[in-house]
Biopython code that builds the backbone (N, CA, C, O; Angstrom):
import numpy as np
from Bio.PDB.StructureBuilder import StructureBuilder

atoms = [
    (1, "UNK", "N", (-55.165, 66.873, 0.136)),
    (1, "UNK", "CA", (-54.293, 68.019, -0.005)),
    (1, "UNK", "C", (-52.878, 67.506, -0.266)),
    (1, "UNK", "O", (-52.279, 66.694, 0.439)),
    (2, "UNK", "N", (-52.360, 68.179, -1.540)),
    (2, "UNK", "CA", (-50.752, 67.875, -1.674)),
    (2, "UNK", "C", (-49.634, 68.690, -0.403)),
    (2, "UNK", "O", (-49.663, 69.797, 0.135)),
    (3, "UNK", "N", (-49.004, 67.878, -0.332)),
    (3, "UNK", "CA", (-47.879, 68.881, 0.715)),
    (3, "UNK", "C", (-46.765, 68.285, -0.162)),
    (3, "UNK", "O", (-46.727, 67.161, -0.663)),
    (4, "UNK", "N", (-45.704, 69.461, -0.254)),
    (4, "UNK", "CA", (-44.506, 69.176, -1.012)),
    (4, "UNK", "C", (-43.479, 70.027, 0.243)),
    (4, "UNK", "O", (-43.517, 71.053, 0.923)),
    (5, "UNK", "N", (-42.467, 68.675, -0.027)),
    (5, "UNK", "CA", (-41.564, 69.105, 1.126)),
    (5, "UNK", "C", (-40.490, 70.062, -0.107)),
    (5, "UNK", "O", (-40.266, 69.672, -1.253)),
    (6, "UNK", "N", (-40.023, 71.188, 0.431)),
    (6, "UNK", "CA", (-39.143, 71.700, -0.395)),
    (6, "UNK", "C", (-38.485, 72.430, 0.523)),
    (6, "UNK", "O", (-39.175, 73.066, 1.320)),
    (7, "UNK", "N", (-37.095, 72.499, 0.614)),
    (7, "UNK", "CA", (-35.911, 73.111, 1.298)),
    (7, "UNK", "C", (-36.401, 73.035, 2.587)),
    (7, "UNK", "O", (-36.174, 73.930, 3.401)),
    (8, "UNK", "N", (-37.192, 71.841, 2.907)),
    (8, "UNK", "CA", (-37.079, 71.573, 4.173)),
    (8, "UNK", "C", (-38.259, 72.041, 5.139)),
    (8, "UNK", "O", (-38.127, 72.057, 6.363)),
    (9, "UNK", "N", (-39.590, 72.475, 4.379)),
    (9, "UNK", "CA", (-40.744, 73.437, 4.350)),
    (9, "UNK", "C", (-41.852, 72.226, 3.694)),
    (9, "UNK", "O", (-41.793, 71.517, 2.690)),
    (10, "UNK", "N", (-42.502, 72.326, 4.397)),
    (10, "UNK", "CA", (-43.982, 72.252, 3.706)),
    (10, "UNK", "C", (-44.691, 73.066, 3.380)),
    (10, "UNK", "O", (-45.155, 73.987, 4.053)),
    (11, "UNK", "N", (-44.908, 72.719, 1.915)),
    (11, "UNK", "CA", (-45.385, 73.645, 0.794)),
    (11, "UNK", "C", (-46.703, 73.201, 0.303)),
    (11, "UNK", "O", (-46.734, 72.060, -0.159)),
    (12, "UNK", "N", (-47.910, 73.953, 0.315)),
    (12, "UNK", "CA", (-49.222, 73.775, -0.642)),
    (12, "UNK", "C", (-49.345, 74.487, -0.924)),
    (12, "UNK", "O", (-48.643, 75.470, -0.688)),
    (13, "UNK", "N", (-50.659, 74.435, -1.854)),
    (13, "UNK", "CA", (-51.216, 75.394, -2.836)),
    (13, "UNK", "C", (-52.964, 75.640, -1.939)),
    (13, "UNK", "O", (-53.502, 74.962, -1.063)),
    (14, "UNK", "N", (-53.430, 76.929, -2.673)),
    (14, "UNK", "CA", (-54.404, 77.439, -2.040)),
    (14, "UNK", "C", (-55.124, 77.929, -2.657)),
    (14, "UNK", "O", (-54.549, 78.460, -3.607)),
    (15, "UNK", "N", (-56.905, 78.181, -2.684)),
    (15, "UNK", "CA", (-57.191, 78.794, -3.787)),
    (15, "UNK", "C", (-58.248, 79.972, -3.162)),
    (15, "UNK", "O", (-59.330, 79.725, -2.630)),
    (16, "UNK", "N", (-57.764, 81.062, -3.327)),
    (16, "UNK", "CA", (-58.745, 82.237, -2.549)),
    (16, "UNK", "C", (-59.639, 82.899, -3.598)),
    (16, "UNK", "O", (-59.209, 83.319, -4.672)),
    (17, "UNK", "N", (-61.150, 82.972, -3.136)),
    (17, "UNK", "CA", (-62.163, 83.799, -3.739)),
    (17, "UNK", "C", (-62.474, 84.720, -2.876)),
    (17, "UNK", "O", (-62.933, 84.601, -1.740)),
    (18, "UNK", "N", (-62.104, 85.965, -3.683)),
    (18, "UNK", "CA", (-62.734, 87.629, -3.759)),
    (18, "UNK", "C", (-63.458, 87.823, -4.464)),
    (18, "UNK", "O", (-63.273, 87.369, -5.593)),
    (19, "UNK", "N", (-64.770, 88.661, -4.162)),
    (19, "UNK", "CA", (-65.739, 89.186, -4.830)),
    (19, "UNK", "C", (-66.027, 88.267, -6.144)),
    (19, "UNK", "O", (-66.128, 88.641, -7.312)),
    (20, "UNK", "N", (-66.123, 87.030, -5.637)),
    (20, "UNK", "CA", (-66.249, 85.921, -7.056)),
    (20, "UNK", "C", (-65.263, 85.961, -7.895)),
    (20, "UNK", "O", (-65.620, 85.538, -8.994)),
    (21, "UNK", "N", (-63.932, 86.357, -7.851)),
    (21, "UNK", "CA", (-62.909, 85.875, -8.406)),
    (21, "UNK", "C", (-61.866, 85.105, -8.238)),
    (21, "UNK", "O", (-61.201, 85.780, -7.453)),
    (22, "UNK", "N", (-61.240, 84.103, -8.451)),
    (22, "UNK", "CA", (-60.288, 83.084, -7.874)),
    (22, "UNK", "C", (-59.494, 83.165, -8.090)),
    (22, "UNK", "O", (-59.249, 83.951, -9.006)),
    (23, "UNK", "N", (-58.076, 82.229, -7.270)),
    (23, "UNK", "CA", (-57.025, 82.737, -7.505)),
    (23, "UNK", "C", (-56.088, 81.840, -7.136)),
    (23, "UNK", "O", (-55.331, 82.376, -6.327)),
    (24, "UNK", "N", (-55.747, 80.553, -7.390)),
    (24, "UNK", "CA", (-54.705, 79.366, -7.238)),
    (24, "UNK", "C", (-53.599, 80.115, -6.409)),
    (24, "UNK", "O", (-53.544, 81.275, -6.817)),
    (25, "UNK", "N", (-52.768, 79.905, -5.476)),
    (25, "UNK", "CA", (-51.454, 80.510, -5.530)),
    (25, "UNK", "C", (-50.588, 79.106, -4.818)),
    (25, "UNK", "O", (-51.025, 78.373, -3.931)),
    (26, "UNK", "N", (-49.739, 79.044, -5.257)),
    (26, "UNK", "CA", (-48.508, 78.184, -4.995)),
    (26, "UNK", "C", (-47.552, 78.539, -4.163)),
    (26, "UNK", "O", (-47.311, 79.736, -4.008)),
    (27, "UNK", "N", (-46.823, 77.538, -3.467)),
    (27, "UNK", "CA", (-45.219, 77.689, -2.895)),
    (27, "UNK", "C", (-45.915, 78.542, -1.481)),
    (27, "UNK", "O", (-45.288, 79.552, -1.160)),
    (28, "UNK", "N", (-47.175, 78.196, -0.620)),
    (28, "UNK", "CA", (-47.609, 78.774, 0.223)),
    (28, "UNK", "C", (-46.962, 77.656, 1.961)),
    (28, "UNK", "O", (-47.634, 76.661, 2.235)),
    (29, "UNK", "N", (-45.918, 77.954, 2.738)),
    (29, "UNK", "CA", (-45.490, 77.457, 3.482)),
    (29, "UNK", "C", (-46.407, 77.448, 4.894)),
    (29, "UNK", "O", (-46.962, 78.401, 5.440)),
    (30, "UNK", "N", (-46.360, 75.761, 5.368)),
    (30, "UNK", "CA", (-47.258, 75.638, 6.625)),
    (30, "UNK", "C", (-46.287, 75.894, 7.631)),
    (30, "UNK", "O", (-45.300, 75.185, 7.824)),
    (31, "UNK", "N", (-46.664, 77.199, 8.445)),
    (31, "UNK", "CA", (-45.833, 77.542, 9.495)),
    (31, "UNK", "C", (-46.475, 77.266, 10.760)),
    (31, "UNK", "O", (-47.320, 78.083, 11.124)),
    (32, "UNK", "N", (-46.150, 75.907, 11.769)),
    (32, "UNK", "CA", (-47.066, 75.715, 13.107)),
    (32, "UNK", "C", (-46.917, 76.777, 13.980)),
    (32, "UNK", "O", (-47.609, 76.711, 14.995)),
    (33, "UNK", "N", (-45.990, 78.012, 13.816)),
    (33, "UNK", "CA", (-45.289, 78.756, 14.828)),
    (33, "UNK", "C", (-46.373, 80.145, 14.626)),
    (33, "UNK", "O", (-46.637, 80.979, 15.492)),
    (34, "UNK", "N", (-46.953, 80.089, 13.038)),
    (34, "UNK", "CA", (-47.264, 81.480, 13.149)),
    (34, "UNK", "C", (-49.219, 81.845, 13.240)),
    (34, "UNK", "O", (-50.168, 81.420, 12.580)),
    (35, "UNK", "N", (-49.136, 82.542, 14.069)),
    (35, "UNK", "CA", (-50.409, 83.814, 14.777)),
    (35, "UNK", "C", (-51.594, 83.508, 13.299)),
    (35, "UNK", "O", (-52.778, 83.263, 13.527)),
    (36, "UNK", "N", (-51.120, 83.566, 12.048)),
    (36, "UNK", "CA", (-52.220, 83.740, 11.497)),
    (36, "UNK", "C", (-51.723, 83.522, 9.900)),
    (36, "UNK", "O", (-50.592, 83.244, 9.503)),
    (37, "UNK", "N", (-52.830, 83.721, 9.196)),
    (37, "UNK", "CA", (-51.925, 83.480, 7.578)),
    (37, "UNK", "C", (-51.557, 84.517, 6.690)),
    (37, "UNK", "O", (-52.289, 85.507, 6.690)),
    (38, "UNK", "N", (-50.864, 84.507, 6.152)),
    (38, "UNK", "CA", (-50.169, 86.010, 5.578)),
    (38, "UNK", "C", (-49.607, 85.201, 3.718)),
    (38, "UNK", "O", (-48.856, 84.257, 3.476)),
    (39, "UNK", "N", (-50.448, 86.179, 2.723)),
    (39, "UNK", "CA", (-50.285, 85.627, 1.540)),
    (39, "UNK", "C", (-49.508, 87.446, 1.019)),
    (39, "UNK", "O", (-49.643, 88.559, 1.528)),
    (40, "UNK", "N", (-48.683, 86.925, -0.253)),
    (40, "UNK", "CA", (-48.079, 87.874, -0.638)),
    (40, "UNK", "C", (-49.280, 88.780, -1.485)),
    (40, "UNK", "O", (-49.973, 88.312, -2.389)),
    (41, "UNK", "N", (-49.346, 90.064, -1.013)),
    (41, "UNK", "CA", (-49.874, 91.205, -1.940)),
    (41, "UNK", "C", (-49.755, 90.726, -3.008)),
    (41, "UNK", "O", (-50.814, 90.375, -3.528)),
    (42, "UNK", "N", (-48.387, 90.479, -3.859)),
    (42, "UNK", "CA", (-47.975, 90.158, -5.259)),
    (42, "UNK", "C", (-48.723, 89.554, -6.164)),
    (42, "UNK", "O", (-48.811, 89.608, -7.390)),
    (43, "UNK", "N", (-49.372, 88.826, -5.111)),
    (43, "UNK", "CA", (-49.820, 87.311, -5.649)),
    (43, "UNK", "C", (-51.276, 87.669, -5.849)),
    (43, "UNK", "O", (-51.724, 86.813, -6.612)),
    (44, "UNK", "N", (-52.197, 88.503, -5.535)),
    (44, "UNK", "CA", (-53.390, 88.434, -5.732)),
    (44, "UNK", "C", (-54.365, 90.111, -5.984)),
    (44, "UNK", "O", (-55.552, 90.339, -5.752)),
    (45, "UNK", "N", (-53.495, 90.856, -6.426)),
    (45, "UNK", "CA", (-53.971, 92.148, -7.247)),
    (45, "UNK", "C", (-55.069, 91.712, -8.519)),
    (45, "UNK", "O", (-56.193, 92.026, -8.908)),
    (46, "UNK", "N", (-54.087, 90.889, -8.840)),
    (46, "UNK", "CA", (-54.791, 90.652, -10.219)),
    (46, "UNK", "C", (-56.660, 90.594, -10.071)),
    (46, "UNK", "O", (-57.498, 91.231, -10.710)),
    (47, "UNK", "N", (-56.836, 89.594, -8.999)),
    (47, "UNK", "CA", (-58.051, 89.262, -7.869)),
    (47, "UNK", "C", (-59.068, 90.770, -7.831)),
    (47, "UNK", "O", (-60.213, 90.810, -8.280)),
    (48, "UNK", "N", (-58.498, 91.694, -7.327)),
    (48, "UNK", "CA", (-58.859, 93.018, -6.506)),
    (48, "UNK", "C", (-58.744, 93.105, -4.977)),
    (48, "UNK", "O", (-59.386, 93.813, -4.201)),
    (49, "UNK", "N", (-57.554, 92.013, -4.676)),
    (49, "UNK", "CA", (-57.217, 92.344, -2.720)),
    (49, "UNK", "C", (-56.013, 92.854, -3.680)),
    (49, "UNK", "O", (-55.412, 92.382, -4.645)),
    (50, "UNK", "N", (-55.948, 94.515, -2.640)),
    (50, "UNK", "CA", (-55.218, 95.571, -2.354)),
    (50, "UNK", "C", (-55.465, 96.288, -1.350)),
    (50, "UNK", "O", (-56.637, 96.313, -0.974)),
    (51, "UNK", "N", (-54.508, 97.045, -0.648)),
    (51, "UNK", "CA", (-54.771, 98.068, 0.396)),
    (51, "UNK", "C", (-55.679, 99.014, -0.068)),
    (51, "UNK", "O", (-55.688, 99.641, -1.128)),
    (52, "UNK", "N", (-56.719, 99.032, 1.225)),
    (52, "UNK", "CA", (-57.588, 100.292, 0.789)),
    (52, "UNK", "C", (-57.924, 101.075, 1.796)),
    (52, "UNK", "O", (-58.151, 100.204, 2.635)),
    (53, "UNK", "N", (-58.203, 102.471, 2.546)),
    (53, "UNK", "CA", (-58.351, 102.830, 2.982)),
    (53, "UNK", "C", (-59.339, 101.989, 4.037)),
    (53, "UNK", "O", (-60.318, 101.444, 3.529)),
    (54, "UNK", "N", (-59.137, 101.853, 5.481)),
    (54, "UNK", "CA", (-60.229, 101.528, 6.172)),
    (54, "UNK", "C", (-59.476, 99.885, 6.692)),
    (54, "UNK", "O", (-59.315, 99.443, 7.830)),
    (55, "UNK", "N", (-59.202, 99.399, 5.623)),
    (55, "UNK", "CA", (-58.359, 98.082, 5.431)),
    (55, "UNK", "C", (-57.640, 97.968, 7.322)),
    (55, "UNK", "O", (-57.074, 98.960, 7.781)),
    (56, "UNK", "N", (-57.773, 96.826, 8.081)),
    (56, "UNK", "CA", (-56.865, 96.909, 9.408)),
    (56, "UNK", "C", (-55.970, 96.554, 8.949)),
    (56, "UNK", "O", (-56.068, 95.872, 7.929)),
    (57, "UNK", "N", (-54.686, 96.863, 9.507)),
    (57, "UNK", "CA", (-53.108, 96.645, 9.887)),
    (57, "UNK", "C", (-52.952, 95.944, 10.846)),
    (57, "UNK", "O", (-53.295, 96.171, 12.006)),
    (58, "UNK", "N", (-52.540, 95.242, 10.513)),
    (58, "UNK", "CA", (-52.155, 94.297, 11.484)),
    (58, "UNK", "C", (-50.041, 93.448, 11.329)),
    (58, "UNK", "O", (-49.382, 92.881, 10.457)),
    (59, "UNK", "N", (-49.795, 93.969, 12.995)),
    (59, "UNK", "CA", (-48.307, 93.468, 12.840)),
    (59, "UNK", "C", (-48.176, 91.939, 13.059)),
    (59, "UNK", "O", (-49.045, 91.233, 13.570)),
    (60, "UNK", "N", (-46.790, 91.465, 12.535)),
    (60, "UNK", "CA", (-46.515, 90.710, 12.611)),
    (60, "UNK", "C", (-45.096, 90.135, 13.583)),
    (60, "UNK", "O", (-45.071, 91.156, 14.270)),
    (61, "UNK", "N", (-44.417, 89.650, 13.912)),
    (61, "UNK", "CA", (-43.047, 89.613, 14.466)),
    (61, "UNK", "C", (-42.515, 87.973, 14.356)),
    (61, "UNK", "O", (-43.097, 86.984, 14.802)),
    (62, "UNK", "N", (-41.009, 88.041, 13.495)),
    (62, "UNK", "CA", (-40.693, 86.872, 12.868)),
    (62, "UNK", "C", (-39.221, 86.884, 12.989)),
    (62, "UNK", "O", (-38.825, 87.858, 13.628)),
    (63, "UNK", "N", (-38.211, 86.026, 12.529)),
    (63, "UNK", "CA", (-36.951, 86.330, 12.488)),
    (63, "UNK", "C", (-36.545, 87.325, 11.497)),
    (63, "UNK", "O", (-35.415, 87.432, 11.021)),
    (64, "UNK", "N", (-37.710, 88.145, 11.191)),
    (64, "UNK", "CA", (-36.982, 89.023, 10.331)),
    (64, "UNK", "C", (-37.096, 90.508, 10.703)),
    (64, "UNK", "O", (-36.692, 91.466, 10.043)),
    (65, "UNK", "N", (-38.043, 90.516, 12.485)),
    (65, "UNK", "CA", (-38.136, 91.312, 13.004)),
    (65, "UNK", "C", (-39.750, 91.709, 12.742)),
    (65, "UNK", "O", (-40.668, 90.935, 12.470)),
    (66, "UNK", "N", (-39.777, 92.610, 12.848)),
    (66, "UNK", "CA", (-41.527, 93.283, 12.461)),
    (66, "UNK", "C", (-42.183, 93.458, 11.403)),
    (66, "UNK", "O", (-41.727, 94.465, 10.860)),
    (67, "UNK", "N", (-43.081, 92.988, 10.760)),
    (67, "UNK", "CA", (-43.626, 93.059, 9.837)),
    (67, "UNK", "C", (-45.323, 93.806, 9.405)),
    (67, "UNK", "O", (-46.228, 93.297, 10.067)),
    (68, "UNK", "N", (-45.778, 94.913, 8.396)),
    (68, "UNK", "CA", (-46.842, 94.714, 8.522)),
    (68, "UNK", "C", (-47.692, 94.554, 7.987)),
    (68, "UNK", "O", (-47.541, 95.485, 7.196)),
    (69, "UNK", "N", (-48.699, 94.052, 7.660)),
    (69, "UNK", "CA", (-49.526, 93.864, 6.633)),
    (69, "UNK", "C", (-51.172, 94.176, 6.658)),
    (69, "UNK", "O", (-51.655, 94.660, 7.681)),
    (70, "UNK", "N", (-51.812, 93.953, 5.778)),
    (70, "UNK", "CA", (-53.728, 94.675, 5.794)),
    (70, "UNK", "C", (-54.358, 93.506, 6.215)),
    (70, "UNK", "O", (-53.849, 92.396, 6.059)),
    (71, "UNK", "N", (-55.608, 93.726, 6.823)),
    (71, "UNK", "CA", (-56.654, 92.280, 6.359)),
    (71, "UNK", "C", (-57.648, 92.625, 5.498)),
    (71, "UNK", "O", (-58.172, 93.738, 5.438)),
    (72, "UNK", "N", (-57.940, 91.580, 4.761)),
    (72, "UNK", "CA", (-59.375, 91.656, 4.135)),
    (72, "UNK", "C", (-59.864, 90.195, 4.089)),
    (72, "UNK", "O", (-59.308, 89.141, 3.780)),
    (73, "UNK", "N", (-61.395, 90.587, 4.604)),
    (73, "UNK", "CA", (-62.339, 89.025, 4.078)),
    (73, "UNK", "C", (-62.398, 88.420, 2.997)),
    (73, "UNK", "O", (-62.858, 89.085, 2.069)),
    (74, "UNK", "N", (-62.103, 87.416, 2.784)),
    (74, "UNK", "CA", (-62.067, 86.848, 1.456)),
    (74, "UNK", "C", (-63.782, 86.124, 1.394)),
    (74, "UNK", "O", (-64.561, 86.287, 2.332)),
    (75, "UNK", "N", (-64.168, 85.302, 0.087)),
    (75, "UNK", "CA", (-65.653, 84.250, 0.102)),
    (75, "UNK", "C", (-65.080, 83.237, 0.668)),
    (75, "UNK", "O", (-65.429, 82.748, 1.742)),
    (76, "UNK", "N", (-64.100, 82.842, -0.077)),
    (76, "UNK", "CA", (-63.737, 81.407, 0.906)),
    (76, "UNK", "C", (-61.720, 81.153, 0.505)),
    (76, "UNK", "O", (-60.903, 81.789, -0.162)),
    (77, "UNK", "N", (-61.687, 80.402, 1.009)),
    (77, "UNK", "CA", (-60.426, 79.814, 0.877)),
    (77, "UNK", "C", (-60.269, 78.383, 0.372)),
    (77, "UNK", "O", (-61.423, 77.962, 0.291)),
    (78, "UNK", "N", (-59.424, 77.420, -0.011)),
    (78, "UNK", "CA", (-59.990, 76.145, -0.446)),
    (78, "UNK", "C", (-58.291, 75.312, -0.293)),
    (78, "UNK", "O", (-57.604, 75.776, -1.202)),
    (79, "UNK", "N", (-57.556, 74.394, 0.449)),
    (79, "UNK", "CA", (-56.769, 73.641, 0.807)),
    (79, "UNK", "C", (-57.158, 72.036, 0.269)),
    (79, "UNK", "O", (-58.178, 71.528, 0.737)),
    (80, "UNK", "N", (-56.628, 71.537, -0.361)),
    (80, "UNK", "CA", (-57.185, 70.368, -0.877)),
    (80, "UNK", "C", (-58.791, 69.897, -1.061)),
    (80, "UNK", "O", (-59.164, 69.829, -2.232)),
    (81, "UNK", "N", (-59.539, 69.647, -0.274)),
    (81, "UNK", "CA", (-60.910, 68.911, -0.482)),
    (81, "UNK", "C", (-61.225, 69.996, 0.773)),
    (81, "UNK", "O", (-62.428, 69.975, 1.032)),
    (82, "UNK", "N", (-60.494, 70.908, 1.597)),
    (82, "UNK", "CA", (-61.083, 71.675, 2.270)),
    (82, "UNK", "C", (-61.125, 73.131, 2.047)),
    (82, "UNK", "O", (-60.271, 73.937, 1.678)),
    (83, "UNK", "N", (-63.003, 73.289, 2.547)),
    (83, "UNK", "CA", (-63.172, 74.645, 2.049)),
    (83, "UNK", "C", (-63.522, 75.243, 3.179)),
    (83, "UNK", "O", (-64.416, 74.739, 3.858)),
    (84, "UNK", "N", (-62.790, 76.597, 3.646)),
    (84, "UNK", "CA", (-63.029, 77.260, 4.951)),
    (84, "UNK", "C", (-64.178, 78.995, 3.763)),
    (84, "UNK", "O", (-63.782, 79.632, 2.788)),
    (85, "UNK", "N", (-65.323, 79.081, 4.419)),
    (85, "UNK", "CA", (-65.804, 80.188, 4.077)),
    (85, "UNK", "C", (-66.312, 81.234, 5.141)),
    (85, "UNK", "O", (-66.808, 80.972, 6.237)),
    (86, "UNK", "N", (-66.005, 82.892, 4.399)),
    (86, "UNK", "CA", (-65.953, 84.011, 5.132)),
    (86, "UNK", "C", (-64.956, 84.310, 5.820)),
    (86, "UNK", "O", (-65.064, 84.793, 6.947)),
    (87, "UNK", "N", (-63.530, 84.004, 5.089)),
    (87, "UNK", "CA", (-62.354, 83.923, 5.944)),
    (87, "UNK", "C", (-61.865, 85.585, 5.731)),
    (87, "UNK", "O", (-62.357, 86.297, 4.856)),
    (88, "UNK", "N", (-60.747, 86.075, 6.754)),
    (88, "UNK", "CA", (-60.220, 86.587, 7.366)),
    (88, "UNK", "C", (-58.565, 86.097, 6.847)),
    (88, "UNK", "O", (-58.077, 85.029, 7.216)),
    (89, "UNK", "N", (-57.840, 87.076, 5.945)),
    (89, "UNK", "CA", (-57.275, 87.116, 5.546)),
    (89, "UNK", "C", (-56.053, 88.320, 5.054)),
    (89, "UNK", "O", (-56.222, 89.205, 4.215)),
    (90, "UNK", "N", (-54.531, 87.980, 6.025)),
    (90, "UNK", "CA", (-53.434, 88.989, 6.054)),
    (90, "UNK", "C", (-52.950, 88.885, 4.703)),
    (90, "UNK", "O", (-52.897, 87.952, 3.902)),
    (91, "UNK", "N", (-52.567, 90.257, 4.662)),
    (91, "UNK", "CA", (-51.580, 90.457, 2.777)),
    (91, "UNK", "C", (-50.705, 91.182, 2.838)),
    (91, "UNK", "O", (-50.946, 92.188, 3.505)),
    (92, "UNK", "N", (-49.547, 91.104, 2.328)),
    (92, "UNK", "CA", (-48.254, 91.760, 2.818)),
    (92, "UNK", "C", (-47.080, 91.695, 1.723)),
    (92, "UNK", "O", (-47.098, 91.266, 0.569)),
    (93, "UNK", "N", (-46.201, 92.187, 2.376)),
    (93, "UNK", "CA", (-44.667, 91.845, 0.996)),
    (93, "UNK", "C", (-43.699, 90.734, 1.598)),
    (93, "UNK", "O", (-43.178, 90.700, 2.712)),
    (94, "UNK", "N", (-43.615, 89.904, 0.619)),
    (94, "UNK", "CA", (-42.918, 88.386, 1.335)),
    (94, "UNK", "C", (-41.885, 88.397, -0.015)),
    (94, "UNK", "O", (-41.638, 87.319, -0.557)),
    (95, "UNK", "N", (-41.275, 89.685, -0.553)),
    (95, "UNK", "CA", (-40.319, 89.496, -1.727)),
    (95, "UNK", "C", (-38.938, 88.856, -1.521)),
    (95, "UNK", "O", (-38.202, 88.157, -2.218)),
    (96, "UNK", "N", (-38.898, 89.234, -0.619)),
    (96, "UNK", "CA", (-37.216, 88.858, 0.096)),
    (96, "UNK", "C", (-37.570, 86.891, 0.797)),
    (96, "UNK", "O", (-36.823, 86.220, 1.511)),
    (97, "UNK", "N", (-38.569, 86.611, 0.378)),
    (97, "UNK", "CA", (-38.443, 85.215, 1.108)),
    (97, "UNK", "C", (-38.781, 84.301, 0.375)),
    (97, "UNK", "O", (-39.274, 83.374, 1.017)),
    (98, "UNK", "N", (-38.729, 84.089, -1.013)),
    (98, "UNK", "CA", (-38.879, 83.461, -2.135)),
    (98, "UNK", "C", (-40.266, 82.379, -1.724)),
    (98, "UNK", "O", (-39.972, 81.208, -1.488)),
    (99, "UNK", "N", (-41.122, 82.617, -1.679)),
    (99, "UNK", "CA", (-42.327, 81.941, -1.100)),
    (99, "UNK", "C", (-43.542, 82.932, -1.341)),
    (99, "UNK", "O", (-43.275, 84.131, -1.417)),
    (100, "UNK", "N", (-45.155, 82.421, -1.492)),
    (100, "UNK", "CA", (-46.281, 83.240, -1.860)),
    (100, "UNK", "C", (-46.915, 83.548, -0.247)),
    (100, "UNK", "O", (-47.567, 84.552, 0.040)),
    (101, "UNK", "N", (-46.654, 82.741, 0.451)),
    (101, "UNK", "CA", (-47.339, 83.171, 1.832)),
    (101, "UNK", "C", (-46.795, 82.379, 2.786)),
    (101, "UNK", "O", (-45.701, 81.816, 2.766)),
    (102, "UNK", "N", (-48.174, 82.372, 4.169)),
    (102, "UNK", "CA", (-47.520, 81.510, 5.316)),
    (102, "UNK", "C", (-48.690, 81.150, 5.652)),
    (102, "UNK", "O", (-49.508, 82.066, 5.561)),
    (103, "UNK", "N", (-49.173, 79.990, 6.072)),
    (103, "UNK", "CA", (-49.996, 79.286, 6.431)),
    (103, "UNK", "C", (-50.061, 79.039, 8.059)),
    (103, "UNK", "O", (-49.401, 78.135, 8.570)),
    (104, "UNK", "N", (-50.692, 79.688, 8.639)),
    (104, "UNK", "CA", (-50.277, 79.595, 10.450)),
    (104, "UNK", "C", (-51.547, 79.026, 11.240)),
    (104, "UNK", "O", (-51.498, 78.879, 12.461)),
]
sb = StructureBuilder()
sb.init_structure("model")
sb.init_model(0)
sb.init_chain("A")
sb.init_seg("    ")
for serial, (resi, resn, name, xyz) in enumerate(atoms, 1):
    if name == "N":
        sb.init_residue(resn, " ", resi, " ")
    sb.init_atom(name, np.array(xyz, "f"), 0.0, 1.0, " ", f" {name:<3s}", serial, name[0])
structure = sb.get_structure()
């Protein structure tokens, strides 16, 4: 797995499958502090993860105060040579934080 230090952050890339579709996303920050992983909505419509009725909510709480976002199961997830499958996966708006997600 690449890790790129940038502004002081460790940064990888990630590759999530929905309903057999994939989806590279970049500039995804490893946070040791945070509850769980949270990827930007933005980043994976294209896919078909969107809010949908039924979808859980689930909060978050950060220095930016409260946050909230959906879950949905993804097929798998994939971090360098590692592949986690049947994952459990937060989606949210991360526009204001120039970054695709958080890795927790």
């Amino acid at each position: 797995m690449k890790l790129d230090f940038v502004n002081h952050l460790l940064e990888v890339e990630m590759t999530i499958s929905y309903k057999g579709k994939k989806k590279t996303i970049d500039k995804l920050v490893i946070d040791t502090g945070a509850a769980h992983t949270l990827i930007s909505s933005d980043m994976v419509d294209e896919i078909g993860i969107y809010f949908e009725n039924g979808d859980p909510l689930v909060s978050s709480y950060g220095i930016g105060g409260e946050e909230y976002s959906f879950r949905k199961p993804v097929d798998f997830i994939k971090l360098g040579n590692y592949e986690i499958l049947d994952m459990k996966l937060d989606f949210g708006n991360l526009d204001d934080w120039g970054i695709n997600g958080l890795i927790g």
